[in-house]
N, C-alpha and C positions, 0 to 999 in steps of 0.2 A: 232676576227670576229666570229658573229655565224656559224655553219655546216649551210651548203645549205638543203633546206627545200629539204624533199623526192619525186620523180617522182611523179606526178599525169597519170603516161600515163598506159590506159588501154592495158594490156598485151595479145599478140595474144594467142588463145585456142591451149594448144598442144592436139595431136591427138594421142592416148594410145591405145594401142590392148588389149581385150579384152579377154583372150582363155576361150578355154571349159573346165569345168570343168574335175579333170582328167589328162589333158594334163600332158607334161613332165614339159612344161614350166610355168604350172601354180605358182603363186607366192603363198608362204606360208604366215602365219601368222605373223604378226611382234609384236614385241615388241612396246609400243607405244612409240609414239615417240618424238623427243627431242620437238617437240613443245608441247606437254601437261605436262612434268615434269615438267616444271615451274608453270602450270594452276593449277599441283596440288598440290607441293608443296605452294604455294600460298593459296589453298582454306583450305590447311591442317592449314595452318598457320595462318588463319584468323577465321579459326572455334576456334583454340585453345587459341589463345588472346582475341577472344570475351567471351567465356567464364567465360573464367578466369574475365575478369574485370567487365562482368553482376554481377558474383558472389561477387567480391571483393565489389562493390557499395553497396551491399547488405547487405555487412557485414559492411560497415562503418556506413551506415544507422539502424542499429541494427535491420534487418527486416528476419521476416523468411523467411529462413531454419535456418543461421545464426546468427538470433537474435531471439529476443524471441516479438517484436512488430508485430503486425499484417499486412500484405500486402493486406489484404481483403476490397479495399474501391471501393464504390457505386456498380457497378453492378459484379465487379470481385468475390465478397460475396457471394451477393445476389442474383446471377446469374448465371455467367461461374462457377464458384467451385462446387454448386449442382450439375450441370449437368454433371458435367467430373464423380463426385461419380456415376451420374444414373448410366451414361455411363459403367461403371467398374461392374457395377452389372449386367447390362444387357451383358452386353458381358460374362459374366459366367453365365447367365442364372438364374442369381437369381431375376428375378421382375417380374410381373404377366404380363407385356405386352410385345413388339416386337420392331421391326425398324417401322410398323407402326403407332403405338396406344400405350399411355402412361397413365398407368391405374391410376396411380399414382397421378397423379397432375391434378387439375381443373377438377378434377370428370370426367375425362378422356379426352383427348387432342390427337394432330395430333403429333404423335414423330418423322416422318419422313423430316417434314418442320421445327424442333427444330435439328435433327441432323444436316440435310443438312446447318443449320446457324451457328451451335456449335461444331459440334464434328467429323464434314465429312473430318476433316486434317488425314492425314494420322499418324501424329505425336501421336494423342491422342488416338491410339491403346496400346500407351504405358503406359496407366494409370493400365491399369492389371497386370503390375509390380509390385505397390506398394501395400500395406497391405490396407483395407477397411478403418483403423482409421487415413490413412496419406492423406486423397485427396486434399490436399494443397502440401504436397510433390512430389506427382505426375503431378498438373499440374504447378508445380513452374519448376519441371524439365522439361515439355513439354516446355514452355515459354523457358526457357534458349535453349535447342536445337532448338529451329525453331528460335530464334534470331542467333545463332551459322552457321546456316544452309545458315540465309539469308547473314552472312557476308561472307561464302565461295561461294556465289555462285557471289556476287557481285567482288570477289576477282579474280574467274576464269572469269567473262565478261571481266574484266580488261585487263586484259592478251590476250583476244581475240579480243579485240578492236586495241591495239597494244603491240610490245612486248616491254618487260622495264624488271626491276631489279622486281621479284617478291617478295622480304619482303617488299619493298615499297606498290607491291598492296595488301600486307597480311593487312597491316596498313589502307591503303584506305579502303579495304574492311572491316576492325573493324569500322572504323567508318560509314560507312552507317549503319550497324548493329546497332551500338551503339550512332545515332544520336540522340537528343531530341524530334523526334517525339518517336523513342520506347522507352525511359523512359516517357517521360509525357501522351502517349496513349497506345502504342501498347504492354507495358509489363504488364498494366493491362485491357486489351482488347485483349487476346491474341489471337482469330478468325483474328483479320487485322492483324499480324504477317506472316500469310500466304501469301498476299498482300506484306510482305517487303522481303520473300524468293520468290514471282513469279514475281516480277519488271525485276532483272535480269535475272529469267531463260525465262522472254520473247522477254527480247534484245536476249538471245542468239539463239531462235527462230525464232526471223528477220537475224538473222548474218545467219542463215541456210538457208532461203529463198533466201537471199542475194545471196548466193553463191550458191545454186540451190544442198543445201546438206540435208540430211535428211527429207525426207518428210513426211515418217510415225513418228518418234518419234515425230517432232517438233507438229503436234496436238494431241500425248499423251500427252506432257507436256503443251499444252492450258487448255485442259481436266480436267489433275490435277488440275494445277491451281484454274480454276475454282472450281470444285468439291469439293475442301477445303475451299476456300471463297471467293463466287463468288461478292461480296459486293467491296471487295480488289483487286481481281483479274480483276474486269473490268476498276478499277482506273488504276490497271498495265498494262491492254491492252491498254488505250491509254497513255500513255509513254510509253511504248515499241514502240509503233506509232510512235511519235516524234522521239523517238531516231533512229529507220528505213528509216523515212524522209529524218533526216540530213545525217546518214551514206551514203544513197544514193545519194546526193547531191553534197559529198563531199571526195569518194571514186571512183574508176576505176576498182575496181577488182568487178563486179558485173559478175555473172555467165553470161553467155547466153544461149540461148536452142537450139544452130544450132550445127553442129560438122562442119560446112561449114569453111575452114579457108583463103575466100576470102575478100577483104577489104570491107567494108560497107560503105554506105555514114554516115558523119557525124551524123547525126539526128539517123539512124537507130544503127551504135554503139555504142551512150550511150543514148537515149531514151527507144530503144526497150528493149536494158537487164532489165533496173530498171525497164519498165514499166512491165516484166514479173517475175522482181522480188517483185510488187506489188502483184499481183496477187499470187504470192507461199503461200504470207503469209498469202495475204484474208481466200486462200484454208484451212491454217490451222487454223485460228483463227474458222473460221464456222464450220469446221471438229469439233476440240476440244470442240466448245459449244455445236454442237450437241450432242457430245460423254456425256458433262454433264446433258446436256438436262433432264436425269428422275431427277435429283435434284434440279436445277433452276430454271425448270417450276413450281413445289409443293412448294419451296420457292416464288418464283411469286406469288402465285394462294395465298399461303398462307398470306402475307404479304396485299394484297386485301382485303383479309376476314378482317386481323385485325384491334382490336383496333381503331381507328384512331387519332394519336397525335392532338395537333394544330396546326396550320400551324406556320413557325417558316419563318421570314420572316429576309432576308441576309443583315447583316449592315458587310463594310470594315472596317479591323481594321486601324487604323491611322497607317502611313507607321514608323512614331518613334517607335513604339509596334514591327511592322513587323524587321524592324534593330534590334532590340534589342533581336530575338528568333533566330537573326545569333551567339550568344552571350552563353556564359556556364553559368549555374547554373540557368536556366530563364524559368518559369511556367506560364501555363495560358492554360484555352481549349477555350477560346476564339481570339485567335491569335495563329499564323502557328508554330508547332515547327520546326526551322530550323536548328539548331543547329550542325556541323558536326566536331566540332574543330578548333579552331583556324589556325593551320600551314594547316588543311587542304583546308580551307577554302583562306587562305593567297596561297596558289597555282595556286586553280580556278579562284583566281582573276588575275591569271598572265596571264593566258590566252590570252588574247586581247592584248598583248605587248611582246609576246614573240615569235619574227621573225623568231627563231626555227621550229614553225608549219605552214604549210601552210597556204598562208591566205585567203580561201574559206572555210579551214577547222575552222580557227577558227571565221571564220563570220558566218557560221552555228551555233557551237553549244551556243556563245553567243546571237545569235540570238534568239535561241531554247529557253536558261533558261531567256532572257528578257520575252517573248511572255507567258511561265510557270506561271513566279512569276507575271506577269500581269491578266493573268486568273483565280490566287486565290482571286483576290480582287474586280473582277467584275463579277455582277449578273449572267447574262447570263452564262459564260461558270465556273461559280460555280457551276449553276443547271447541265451542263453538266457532270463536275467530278462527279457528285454525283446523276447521274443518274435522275434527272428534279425533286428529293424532296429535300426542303434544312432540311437538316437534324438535328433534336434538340439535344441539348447538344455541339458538338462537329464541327464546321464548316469548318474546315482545316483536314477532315481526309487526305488527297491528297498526303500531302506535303513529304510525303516519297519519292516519286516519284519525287521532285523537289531536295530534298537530294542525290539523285543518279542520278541525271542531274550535280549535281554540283562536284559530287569526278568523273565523268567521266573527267570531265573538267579539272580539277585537275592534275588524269592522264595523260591524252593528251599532258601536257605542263610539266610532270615530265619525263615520259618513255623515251624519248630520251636522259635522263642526264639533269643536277639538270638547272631551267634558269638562265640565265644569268642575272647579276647586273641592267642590265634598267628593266628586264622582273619581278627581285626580289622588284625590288623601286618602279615598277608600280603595283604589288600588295598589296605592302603594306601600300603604300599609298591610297590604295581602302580602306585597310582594317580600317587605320584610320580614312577616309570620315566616313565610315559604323558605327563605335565606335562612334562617333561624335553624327551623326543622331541618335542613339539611346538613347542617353543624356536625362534624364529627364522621361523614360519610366518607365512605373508603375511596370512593370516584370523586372525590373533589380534589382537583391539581393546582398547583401550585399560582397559574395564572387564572382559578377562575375567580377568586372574589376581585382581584384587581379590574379585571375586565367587567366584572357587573358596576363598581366603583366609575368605570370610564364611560358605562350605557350609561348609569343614572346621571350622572354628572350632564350627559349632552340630550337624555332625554328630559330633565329637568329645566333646561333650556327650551327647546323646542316646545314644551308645554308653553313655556313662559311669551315665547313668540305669539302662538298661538293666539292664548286668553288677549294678548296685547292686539293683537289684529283683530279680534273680535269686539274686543273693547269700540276699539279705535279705526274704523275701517278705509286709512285715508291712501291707502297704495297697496301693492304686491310685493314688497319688499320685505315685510314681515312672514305673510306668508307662507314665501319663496322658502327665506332664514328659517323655521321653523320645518321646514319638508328638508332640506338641505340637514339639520341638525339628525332629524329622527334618521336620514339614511347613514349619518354618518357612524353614529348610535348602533343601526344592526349592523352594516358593514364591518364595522372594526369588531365587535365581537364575534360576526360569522367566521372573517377570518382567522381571529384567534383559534377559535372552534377548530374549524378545517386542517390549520397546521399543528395542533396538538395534539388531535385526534390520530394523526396520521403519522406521527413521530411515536405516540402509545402503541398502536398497533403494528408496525414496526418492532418494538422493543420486547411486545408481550406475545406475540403469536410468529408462527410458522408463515416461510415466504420463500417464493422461487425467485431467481435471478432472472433479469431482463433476458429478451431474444437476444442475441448474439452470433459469434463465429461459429462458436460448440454447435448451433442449430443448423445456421445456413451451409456450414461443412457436411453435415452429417445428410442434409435433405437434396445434398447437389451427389455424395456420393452412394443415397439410398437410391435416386431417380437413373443412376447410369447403371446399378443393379438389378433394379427393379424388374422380374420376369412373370409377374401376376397374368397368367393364374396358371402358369405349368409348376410354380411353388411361390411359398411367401416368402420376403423377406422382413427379418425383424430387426429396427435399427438399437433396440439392446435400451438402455437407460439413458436418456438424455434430463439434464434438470429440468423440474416442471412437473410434469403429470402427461396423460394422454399423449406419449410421445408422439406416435405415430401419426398423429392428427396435427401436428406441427411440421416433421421434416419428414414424414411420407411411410409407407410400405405397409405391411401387413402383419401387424404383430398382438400379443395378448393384451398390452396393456390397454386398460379401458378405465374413465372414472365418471362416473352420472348417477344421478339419482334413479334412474331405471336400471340400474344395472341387472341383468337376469338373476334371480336367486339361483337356477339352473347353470346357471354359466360359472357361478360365483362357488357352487360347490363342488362342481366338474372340476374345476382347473385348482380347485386347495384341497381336493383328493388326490392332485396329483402329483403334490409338492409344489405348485405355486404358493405365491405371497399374495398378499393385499392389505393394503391399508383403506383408512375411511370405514372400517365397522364389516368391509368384506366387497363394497362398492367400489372399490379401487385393485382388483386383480392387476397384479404387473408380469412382467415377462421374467421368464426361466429360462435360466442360458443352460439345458441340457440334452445330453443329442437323444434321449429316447425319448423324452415329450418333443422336441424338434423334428424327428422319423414321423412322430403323431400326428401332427398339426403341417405337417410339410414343409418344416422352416428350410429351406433348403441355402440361403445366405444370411448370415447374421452378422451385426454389424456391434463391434467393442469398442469404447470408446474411453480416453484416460485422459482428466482435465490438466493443464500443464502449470497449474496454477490454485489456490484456492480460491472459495465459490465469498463473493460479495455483495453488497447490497450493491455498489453503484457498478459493477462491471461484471460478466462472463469471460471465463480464460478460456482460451483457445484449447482444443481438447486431439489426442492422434489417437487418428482413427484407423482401426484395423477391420479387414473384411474377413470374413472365412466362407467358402463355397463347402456343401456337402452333400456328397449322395442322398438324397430325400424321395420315399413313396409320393406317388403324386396325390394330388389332392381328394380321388376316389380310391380307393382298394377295395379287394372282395377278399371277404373272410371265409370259411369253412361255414355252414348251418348248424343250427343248434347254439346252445351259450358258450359264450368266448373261453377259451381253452383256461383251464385253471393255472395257473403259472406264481412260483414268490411261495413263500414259507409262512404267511400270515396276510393279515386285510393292513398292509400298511400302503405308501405310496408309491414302492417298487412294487408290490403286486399288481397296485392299481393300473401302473403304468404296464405291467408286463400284458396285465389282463387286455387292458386297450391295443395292446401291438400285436397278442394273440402270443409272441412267443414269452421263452424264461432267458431271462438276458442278465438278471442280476445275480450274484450270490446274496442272501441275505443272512448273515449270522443269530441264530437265536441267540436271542437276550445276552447281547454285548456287558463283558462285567465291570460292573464299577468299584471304584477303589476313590481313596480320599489322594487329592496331590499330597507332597509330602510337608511343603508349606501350611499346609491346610487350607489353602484359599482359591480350592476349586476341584475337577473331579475327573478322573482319568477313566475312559471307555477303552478294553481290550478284546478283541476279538479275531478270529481266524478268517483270512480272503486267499483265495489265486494268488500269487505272485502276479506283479505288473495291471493287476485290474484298477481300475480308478473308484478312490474311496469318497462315496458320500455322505452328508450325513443330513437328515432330516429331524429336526427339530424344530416345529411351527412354532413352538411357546416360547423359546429359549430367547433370553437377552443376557449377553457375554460374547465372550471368542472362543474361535474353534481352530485347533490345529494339530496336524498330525505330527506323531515326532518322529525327530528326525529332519522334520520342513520349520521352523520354527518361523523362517520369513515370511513362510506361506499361512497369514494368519485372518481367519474370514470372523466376518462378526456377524452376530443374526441381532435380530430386535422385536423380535416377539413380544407384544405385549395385548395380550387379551383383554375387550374383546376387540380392541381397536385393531391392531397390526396382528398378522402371522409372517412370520418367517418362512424364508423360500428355502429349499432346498439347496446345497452347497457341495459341491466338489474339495474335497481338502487336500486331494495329491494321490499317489500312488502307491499300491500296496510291494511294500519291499520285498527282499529275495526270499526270509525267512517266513515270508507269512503273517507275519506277526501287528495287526493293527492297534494301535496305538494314540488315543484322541485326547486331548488336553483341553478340557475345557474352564474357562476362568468367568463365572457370572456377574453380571454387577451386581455389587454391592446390595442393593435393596431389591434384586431378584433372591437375595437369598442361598445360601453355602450348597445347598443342594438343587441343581436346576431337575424341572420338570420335562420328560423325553417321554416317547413316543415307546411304546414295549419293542420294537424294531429301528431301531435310530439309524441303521448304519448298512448299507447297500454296496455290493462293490458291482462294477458296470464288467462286464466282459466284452470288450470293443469287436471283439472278430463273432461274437454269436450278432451283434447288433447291427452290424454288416455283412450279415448273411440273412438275416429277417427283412434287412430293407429290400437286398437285391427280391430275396421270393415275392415280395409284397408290391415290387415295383413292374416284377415280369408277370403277375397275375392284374393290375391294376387296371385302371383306363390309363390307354391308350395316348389321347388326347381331353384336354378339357378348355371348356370355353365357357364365361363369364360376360356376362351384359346385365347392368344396373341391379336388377334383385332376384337375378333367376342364374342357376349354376347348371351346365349342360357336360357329362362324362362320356365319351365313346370306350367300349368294354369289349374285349375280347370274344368272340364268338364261343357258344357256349357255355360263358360265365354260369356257377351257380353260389348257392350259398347266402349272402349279404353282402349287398354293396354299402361302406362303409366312408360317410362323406365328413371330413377334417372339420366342420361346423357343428358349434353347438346346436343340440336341439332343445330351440327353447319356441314357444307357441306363436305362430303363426305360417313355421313351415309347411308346405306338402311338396310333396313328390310322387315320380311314378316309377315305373321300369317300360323301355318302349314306350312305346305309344295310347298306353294307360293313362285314363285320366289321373291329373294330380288329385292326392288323398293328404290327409295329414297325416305328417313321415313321422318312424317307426324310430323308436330310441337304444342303440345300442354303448351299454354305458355314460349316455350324455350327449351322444355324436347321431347324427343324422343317420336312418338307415333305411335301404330301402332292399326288399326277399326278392331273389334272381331266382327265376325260373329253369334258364338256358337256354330260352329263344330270345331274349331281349339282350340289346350289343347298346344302347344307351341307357343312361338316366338324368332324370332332369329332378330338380328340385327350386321350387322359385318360394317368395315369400312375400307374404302378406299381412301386414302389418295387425293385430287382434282389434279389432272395432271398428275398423276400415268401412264396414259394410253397411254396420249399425249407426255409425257415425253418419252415412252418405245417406242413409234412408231419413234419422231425423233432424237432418240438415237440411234435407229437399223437403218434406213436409213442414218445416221452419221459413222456408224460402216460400210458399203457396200459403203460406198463412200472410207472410208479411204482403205479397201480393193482394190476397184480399182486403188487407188493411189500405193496401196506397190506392186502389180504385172507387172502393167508394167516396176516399175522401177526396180524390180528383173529379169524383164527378159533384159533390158539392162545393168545389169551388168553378164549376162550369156552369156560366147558362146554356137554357134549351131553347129552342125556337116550336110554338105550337106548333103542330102539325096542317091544323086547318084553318085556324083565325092571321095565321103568318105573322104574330104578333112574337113580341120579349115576354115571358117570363121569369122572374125574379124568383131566387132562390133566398130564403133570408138568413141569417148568420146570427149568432150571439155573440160580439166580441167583445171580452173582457174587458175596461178600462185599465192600463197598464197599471200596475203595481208600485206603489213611489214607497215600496219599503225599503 
């Protein structure tokens, strides 16, 4: 017969005295106590096996640290790895800008809305450990501990939900850690990482409201939470939610707030506690956001500003897909990774049939992960986990949070001792339903049924251990064998998981080459160039993404999810490129957007070798110095000089430089090649001027004849990539231009161009606009973390005209004018000269900054009101006049043995 399910009866409040501090009988210090040696042993245990088998995966998978293959694919590259490098620089104080203002990238950007998204975990302090040439090492070990981090803390909820054997929850808690949402997102996204260590520290958040315990920590750790990543962290607020709901539901030990120890009507003693146990937690969840408040709002404000993707509109995946991500070795960002293990998985399904648990409790929390896995696949409260945008690339970020719905569950039905034979037949029988269902699914690989084959095989055993230790209770040898089986069970299929997973994505998606020579050459000779801020230098294209932020200088390339929409349409008006949907603006090797922008040394770079997964070729590198306006100019007053033959991107450019530098042929004619497999542009230039040609859309090659070896490829592909503009050579004696273009294939026999494709440069007008622009300019300029300071010629008038985008948060002044928010000419900072003012300043300030800090500090004097009064009721008082103790009385809950 199973043991008789546990009391549900809510226990009367005992009434504790309370002395003054001082007293004789004051109670000292304790050791902690027997209820947390298990929480901790436990979290120690799940920190140390998670580890261990991230790392081992790693190493099956021949990936670095341990192998010599690259781990750098799509934005992990090109994205998170620059920024941990900024990061490490700026935290020793070697970069020209601050935690505001990033001088660095896209000709200067907001860094505070880039930390607070990337680098505000507290984990990635630790990137200053490592040597500047390892920043793959440093956040490979970041990733590794904040996965490490999330499975002890999942390990310690365990144990607090109820008590049981803790190397079982050392085991449960590896596996939420080491689920297939964190190998197929979260280990190279490692921002949502933080999301899979604040899940569980916000159930235990609810467990303190619950129990009317901790009221200040529990909204410092919302706080954190947030403050590391608030993107993850709000998905973890509402599962922490859910899981508060049901506890309350389904629990009696719920605090109450009377010390009254009279009987209550029904309604009022179990309505009233939960419903004030409602209430504790609201208090902290709003305390904690407030408390994030200066970061969330600047990411808010900033996120507004950007970019703006397309809309990305929600298809469910087919439920055979959804069964088959319960499954080892099973890839895809297009369906949930669910994956928790086999045996663990064969547990939670015991749930519902295991008369062990009470059955309110277990009608909650199956209730709980139906209503879960139901609202991954429906619109509506998609938009909800996900904050009301459906979000492109990845649509199940979520599902971590249904991963630790499910090893809760797990739990629940193992802690009291292992289930029993109908409760073990009734899950696995689930589990073969679910195997079943998955049949036929396009993400089932070749090693996953074999690996379920190898879980059941040793979790079938370990069952077997079990019942036999139960049976028979004559040593620890059983057990032992039986805990020993179950780890061996998720281990071998975690790491099957890990190394499949990561040889998939590999084969199937986009990846940058490790750091390398090409890097550390190019940032040892961007720093012996480097002359910031009398001009930038831009080090050109290095592999990766966000070059600048890797081997140093001042250039356009930028790639984040705040990317300014204002930045992003400035610089692809101007014949910039971008990939990422318009988020990834990259640099333009052209000397009139360079006179713009002040590039005055640029840095070209040719790999000596081609580009591989396990190695970087060394790349020679070439510098070029050139006359460049400085970084302020004054224009003439009034709107910028009309200049270019139409609204293309030599106008654009002509219009931002003030003069006319290009020829621009009207509507260059087209003619069919004679092979037919491609399309020939002819049009009339100067002699000797350099021809370019701008086509954003265009995917093919480009070359002029006559150069046939000079052949440029563009890769336009709307709405993802636009093509940069391109230099194709020089216009011959006769005049006569001449463009060969050959499309791919499935762009189709006729490419799509621009009504003006084709610009020729006149090198001596564009060297006589720098000199005027540079003899009328400032003088000198100087730069300090997020403020730019121009000294100007005496009686300057007109516009002073500052090389920075203007995107919001700027002001400026002229003189000694207070700063206003600066004035936009074409995209570029500006600020109207009178002719008594000989400087200008312009500094910046991040959008929410203010609003952030006000409800941050009203966040901060709330939680304060919160910790005094309940420090003065854990204080006695001394009467005033009888000089006697009075006792303050307490209601403390009897501990909860669920």
């Amino acid at each position: 017969m199973p043991p008789a399910a546990e009391p549900e009866v809510a226990p009367e409040p005992q009434v504790t005295p309370v002395l003054a501090p001082g007293s004789a009988s004051e109670p000292r210090p304790s050791r902690p106590s027997r209820g947390s040696r298990p929480r901790l042993r436990a979290a120690a245990g799940a920190a140390l096996l998670t580890g261990v088998l991230f790392c081992l995966a790693g190493r099956l998978a021949g990936s670095y640290p341990f192998g010599t293959r690259t781990r750098n694919i799509v934005d992990l590259g090109q994205q998170y790895l620059p920024f941990h490098a900024y990061w490490r620089d700026l935290l020793l104080g070697r970069t020209h800008g601050d935690l505001f203002l990033n001088w660095s990238s896209g000709f200067g950007t907001n860094f505070l809305g880039d930390f607070g998204t990337y680098l505000s975990s507290p984990f990635d302090l630790l990137v200053v450990l490592f040597p500047a040439d390892r920043p793959e090492l440093a956040l490979y070990a970041v990733t590794a501990l904040k996965i490490a981090t999330a499975g002890a803390a999942m390990a310690a909820l365990l144990l607090t939900l109820r008590r049981g054997p803790w190397p079982v929850a050392a085991i449960l808690g590896t596996a939420y850690a080491l689920s297939g949402w964190t190998f197929n997102y979260g280990a190279t996204v490692p921002m949502w990482l933080d999301g899979l260590v604040a899940f569980p520290l916000l159930c235990l958040v609810g467990e303190w409201a619950r129990k009317g315990r901790r009221p200040v920590l529990g909204p410092l750790v919302v706080a954190l939470a947030w403050c590391a990543n608030f993107y993850t962290a709000y998905m973890a607020t509402i599962g922490a939610a859910v899981v508060l709901v049901v506890r309350l539901l389904t629990t009696d030990d719920t605090a109450t707030a009377t010390t009254s120890t009279s009987i209550k009507p029904t309604f009022e003693a179990a309505g009233r506690p939960r419903f004030l146990a409602l209430l504790r937690a609201a208090r902290s969840v709003l305390l904690g956001i407030g408390l994030a408040a200066p970061l969330v709002i600047v990411i808010f404000l900033g996120t507004k500003a950007a970019d703006p993707t397309p809309p990305t509109a929600f298809v469910a995946a087919a439920w055979s897909d959804v069964a088959a991500r319960f499954l080892p070795a099973t890839a895809s960002v297009a369906t949930p990774a669910l994956f928790i293990g086999t045996p663990a998985l064969a547990l939670a399904l015991t749930l519902p049939f295991n008369s062990a648990v009470a059955g309110r409790v277990r009608a909650g929390w199956i209730t709980a992960i139906a209503l879960v896995t139901l609202s991954l696949q429906w619109e509506p409260t998609h938009l909800l986990w996900h904050a009301g945008a459906s979000p492109n690339g990845i649509p199940y970020r979520q599902t971590f949070v249904l991963c630790g719905l499910l090893l809760m569950a797990a739990w629940l039905s193992v802690a009291g001792g292992p289930p029993r034979p109908r409760a073990l037949l009734g899950g696995t029988g689930a589990l073969g339903l679910l195997t079943l269902a998955a049949a036929g699914s396009v993400d089932i690989d070749r090693w996953t049924y074999p690996a379920v084959a190898g879980a059941v095989a040793l979790g079938v055993l370990a069952a077997a251990a079990a019942l036999l230790a139960r049976a028979r209770p004559v040593g620890r040898l059983l057990p032992v064998l039986a805990v020993v089986l179950l780890l061996a069970a998720q281990a071998g299929e975690t790491l099957v998981t890990g190394k499949r997973i990561e040889e998939q994505q590999l084969s199937e998606v986009s990846w940058a080459p490790r750091v390398g020579p090409w890097h550390t050459d190019m940032a040892r000779a961007v720093a012996e160039k480097d002359a910031w801020p009398r001009h930038r230098t831009d080090p050109g294209e290095v592999p990766g993404g966000n070059d600048v932020l890797l081997v140093g200088g001042e250039g356009a390339d930028y790639y984040s999810s705040l990317t300014s929409d204002t930045y992003s349409r400035t610089l692809t008006g101007l014949g910039f490129g971008y990939y990422a949907k318009g988020r990834h603006p990259v640099s333009l090797d052209n000397p009139v957007t360079d006179a713009i922008f002040s590039i005055g040394t640029r840095m070209r770079s040719t790999p000596r070798g081609p580009l591989a997964l396990d190695r970087l070729p060394e790349a020679t590198i070439t510098v070029t110095d050139t006359p460049v306006p400085p970084l302020v100019t004054v224009h003439p007053a009034g709107a910028p000089a009309p200049a270019g033959s139409s609204d293309s991107a030599f106008a654009r450019q002509e219009r931002m430089l003030g003069r006319a530098v290009y020829e621009v042929p009207a509507g260059p004619r087209r003619t069919t090649a004679p092979d037919g497999a491609g399309t020939t542009l002819t049009a009339r230039c100067p002699a000797g001027s350099d021809v370019w040609l701008w086509a954003p859309e265009y995917q093919g090659t480009a070359a002029l004849a006559g150069s046939p070896s000079a052949t440029s490829t563009f890769a336009g592909k709307l709405p993802s990539v636009v093509a940069p503009m391109q230099r194709l050579g020089t216009v011959p004696a006769d005049g006569t231009v001449r463009i060969d273009l050959r499309p791919e294939p499935k762009a189709g026999p006729r490419p799509k161009l621009p009504a003006n494709p084709v610009g020729c440069l006149d090198r001596q007008r564009l060297a006589d606009t720098v000199r005027d622009l540079t003899a009328t300019g400032a003088t000198a300029v100087r730069a300090t973390g997020h403020t730019l300071t121009a000294d100007l010629p005496a009686g300057s008038t007109g516009t002073a005209v500052v090389a920075v985008p203007r995107t919001r948060g700027w002001r400026c002044a002229a003189g000694d004018a207070p700063l206003a928010p600066a004035d936009s000419r074409l995209g570029l900072l500006a600020v109207p000269l009178d002719g008594r003012a000989t400087s200008v300043t312009c500094s910046f300030r991040p959008p929410g900054v203010k609003l952030g800090g006000a409800v941050g500090a009203a966040a901060l004097l709330g939680l304060l009101a919160t910790a005094l009064p309940h420090r003065g009721r854990r204080t006695g008082r001394v009467h005033p006049s009888a000089g006697r103790q009075e006792f303050t009385a307490r209601a403390h809950p009897a501990r909860s043995t669920e």
